[in-house]
N, C-alpha and C positions, 0 to 999 in steps of 0.2 A: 672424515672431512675431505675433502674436494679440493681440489692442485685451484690453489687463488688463482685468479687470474685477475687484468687492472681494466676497469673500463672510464678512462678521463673523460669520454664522450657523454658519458650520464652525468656530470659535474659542472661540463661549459659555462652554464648560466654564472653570470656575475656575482649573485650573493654566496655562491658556494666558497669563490676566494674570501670574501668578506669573511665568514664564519671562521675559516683558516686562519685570518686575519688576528681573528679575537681570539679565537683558541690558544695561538701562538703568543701573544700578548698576555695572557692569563696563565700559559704553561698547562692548561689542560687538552688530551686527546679529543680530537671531536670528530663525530660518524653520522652520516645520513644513512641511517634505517628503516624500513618497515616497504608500506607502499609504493612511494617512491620509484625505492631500487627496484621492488617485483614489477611496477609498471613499467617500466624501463625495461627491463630485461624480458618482459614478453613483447618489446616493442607495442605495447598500448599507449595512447596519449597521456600522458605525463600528469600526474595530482600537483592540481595547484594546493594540497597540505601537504607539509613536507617535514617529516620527524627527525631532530637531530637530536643523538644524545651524546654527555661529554662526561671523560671520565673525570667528579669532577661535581662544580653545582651549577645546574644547567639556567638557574636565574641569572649568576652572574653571566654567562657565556651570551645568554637574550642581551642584560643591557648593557656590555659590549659590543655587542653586532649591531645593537639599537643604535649607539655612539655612531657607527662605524658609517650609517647607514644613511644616504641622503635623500632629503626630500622630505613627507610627510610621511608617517608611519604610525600605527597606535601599540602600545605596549602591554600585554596584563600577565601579572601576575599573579601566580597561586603559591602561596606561601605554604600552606597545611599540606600541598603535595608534590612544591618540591619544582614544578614545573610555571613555564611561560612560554607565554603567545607573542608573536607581531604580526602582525598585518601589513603587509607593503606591495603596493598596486595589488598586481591580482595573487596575490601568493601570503599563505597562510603557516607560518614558520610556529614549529612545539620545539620548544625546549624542554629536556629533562636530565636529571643526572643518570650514569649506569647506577642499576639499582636490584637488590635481590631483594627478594618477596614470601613473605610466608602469612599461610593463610588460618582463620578461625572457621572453623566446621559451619556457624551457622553467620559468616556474610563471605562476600565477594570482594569486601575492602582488605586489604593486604596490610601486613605490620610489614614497613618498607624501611630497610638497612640499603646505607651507599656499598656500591658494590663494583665490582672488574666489568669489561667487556660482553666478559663469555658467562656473566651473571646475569646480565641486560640483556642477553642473546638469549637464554634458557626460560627468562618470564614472558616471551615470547608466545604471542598462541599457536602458530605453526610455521615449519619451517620456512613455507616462501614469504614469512613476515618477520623472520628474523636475518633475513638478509640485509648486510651490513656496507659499506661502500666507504672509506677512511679520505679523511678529508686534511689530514695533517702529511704536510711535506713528504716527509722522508719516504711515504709507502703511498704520496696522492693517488685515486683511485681502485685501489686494491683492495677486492671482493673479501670481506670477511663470513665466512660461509660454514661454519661448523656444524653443519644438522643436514651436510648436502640438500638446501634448497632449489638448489641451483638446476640438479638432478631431478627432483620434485617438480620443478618447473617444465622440466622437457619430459618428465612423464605425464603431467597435468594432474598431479596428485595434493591432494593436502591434507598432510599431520602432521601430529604435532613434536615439537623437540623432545618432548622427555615423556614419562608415563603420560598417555592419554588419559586415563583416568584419574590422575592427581591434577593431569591441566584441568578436565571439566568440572573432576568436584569443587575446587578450588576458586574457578574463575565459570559458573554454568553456562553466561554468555557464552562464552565460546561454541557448545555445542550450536547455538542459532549463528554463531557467527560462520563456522563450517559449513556448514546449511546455504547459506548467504554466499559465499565462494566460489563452494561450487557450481552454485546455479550464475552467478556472476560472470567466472569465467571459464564455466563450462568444462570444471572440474571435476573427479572423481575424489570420494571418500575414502584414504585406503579402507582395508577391511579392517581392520583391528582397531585403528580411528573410530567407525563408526558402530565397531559393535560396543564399544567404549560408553557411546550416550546412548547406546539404547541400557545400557547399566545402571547410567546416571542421569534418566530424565529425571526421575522426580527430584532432582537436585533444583530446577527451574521454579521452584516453592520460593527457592529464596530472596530471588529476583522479582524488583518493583515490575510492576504490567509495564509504566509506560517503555524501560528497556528492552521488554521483550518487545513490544507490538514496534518499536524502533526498528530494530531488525525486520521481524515479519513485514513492516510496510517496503524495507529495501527487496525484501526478495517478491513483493511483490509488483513492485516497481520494475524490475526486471524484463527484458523481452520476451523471456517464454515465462511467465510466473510459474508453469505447472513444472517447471526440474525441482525447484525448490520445493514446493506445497507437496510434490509425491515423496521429499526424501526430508522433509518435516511427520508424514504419515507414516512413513515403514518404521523411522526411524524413533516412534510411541511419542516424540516431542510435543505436535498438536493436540494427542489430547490432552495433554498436562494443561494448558491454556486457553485451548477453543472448539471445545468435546461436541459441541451444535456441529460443527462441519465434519469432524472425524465420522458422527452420527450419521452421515449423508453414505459411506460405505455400504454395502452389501447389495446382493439381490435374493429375492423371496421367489421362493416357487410355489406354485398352489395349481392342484390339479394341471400340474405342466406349464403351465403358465408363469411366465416370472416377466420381474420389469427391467429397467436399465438399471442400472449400478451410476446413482446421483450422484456422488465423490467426486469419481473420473468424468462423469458428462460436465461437472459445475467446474473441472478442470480445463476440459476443451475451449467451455463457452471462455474464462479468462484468459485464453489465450490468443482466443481469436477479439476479444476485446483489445486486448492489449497489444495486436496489431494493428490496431485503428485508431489508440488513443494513449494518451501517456495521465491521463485523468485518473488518478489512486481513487477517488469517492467513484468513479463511475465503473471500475476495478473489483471494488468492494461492493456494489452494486450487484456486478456478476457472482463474485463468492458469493453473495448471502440470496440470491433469487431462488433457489429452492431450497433454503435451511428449514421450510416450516413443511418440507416432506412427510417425513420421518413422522411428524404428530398426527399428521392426515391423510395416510395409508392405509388404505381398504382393499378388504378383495369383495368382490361382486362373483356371484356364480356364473353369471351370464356374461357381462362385460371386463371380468379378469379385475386389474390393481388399478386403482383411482387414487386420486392426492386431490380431490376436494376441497376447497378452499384454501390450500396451501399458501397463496400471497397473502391473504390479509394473515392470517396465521403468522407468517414469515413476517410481514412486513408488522407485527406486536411485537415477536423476539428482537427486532432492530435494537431499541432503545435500550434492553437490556444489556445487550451483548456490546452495544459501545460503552455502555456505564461501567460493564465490568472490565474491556478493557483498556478504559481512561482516554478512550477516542473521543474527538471532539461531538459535545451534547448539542450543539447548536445546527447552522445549514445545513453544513456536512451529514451531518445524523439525518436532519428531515429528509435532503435530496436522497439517502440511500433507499431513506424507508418509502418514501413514495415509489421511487423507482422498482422498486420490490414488489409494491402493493400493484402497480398497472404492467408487473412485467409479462402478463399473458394477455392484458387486454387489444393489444393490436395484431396478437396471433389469432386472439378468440373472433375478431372484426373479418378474418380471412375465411374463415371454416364457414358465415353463411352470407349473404349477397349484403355488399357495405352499405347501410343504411348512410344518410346524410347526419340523422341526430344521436347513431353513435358514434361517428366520426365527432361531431362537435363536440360529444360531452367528451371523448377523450382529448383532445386540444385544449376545453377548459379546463381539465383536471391536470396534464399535464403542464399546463402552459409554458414558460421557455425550456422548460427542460425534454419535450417532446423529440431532439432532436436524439439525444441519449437514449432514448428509451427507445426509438427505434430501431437504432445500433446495438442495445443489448439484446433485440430479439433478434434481429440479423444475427449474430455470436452464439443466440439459441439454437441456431439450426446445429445440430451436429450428428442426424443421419448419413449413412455410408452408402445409403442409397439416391442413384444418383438422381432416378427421377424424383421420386420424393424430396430430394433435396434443393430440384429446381423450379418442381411447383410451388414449398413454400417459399422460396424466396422473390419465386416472380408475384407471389400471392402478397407478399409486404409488398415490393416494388408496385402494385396495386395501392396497397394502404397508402404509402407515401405521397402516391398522384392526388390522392382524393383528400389525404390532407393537406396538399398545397392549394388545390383547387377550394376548397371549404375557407380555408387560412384567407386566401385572398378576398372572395366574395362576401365570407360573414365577419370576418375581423374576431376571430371567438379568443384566440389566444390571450390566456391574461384580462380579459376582458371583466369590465365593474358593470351590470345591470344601468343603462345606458339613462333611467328615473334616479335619481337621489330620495335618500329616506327623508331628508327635507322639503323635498318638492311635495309627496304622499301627506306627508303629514301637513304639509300647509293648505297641499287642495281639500283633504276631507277633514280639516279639522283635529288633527289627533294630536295627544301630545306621545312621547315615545312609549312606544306598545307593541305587544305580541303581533299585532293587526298592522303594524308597518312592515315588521318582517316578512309575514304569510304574504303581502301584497309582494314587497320585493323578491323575495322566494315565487311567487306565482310568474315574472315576469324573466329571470332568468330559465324560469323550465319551459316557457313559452318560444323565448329566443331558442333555446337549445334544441327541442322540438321540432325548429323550422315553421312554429305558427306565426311569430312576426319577424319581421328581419332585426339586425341588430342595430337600429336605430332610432332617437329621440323620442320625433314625431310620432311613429307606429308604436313604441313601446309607453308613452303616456296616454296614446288614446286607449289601450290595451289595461291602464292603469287605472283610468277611471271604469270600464267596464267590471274587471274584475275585483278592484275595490270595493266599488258597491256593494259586488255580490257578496264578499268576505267579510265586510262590516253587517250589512244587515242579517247574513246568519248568525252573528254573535247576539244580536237582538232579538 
């Protein structure tokens, strides 16, 4: 254990006497633990959640401080665990009792007995979260620190207080929460920590998807997503929950010939997104733009390894891979998978001289989301070659000109076929019919084309010509 030492300057703020306050009035010890004190003590800006526990029952200690506490405030409690919330301006206050924990092999929920300090300090996931900070008089601000956090702290280490392997099989979050950390704060796994969950991934069985993909979305959230996603892979956890992208690893040689290693490249691309944008769906966007590899990998004798159709391919596996794991089925899911399905088409648009009507059709297929999808292929470049790295990217900066230039002139983005199916069917007569669609269908491939412009006048005269023709071959 580590010589205490007292830091009152991590306590200053006003409600911290308040809790004293109540403490003292109830006769129960009370400690501010967990994040907090570690954000504190690395000098990071300060969690407005802030964990108190009391030796003791931490509901009464809430609607004490509640009492205590002026102004508006909201209360809740959980009864079945023991713990409570308040909310007061911008701060987000957990109460709990100290409390020791034992666990059943097949969940993650804990048979929880009240218990000592240094029992509440032990069910702890790692040490720099079992740092403790005392909030009652006689020892105010005095570091309660028995797992040497503190030391952990200034090596940039995290594990855990007791057996590593009884914390993850017991609680398997943890192993994603470690994960989460260290990519966080750009931590190291000890060694013996982390060969611990390569022991106990498939403990991740037990845990509901949406807990896990909780985590996975924080560490992708993250500024550099790829510290994490690479010590999710060493350390066997991905594939326990998303074997589509662990599947992205390897390279194939074939008559000397091999390709890139998709893993690390779909790592890059997320990285260099994720310097441009703080958007998870458009994050998830870059994970998943070459998932449908692996299905449609070829070698060619002549032209070496192909991945052939690989976006539409990829952008099928979308919907799966959000249902499995409990990601939202709705916009979110569609923007990925479009974004997926057009993520080579503004690369493919560079390779030969930009036509005007594929420029169009990709603004209408893209429509407001054109802006993202340019950015994920900007993120695509991740050649180390420097010239090849400057001709594609002046070669987008190309695309982008001529899709402002298009954008402005034909209005295509988002755009509705400028004839209504009511107008068709009123001039020739139809009631709704296959033959209203083909007209409307003929009259956007026309605008897209570049044969009329994207306007009323030219698209209705355009509409009686080619209605004619489409009704009378039906006759």
């Amino acid at each position: 254990m580590t010589e205490n030492k007292r830091y009152p300057q991590a306590i200053e703020q006003p409600i911290f006497k308040l809790i004293q306050q109540a403490g003292e009035t109830l006769n129960l010890p009370v400690y501010v633990i967990g994040g907090y004190v570690r954000d504190f003590l690395l000098h990071r800006q300060q969690a407005k959640d802030i964990d108190i526990v009391a030796i003791g029952s931490g509901i009464d200690l809430a609607k004490k401080t509640a009492e205590l506490l002026p102004g508006k405030h909201q209360i809740n409690i959980y009864k079945n665990y023991g713990t409570a919330m308040i909310k007061s301006d911008d701060l987000i206050l957990e109460f709990v009792g100290a409390r020791k924990e034992s666990y059943n092999r097949n969940s993650r929920k804990p048979v929880v007995e009240n218990g000592t300090m240094a029992d509440d300090q032990k069910r702890r996931d790692f040490t720099i979260n079992a740092l403790a900070i005392s909030l009652n008089k006689h020892d105010w601000g005095q570091l309660i620190d028995p797992f040497n956090g503190l030391e952990d702290l200034k090596m940039k280490i995290i594990k855990t207080p007791l057996d590593p392997d009884i914390t993850f099989s017991d609680d398997p979050l943890r192993m994603m929460r470690a994960i989460r950390f260290a990519s966080q704060l750009h931590f190291m796994i000890h060694p013996d920590t982390f060969e611990a969950i390569k022991r106990n991934k498939n403990r991740l069985k037990i845990l509901s998807k949406e807990r896990i993909i909780d985590e996975f979305n924080k560490i992708l959230s993250h500024d550099k997503p790829s510290v994490g996603l690479k010590l999710l892979f060493e350390s066997g956890l991905l594939n326990e929950f998303f074997p589509e992208l662990q599947q992205l690893q390897g390279v194939d040689e074939n008559e000397g010939k091999l390709h890139k290693d998709n893993f690390y490249h779909t790592l890059e691309v997320v990285d260099n997104i994720a310097a441009k944008t703080d958007n998870i769906w458009l994050r998830w966007a870059a994970l998943l733009h070459d998932i449908g590899k692996p299905a449609t990998k070829r070698y060619h004798d002549k032209n070496g390894w192909s991945f052939h159709g690989h976006e539409y391919v990829g952008s099928k596996m979308v919907p799966k891979i959000f249902k499995r794991l409990k990601l939202p089925l709705g916009q979110p899911m569609q923007y990925v998978q479009k974004l997926v399905l057009l993520s080579s088409r503004p690369i493919a648009l560079t390779e030969d001289h930009v036509t005007d009507s594929a420029v169009r059709r990709l603004l209408f297929e893209a429509g407001d989301d054109i802006d993202d999808l340019m950015q994920l292929c900007e993120a695509d470049i991740t050649t180390k070659n420097k010239r090849k790295f400057e001709k594609y990217r002046d070669n987008l900066k190309e695309v982008r000109k001529k899709l402002v230039e298009i954008e402005e002139r034909d209005k295509i983005r988002n755009f509705q076929p400028p004839v209504t199916g009511q107008e068709i069917m009123q001039y020739f007569n139809l009631k709704p019919s296959k033959e209203v669609g083909l007209i409307k269908e003929a009259i956007k491939e026309a605008i897209l084309e570049g044969k009329i412009p994207n306007e009323h006048q030219k698209a209705f005269e355009y509409m009686q010509k080619i209605g004619t023709e489409i009704i009378e071959k039906k006759h």
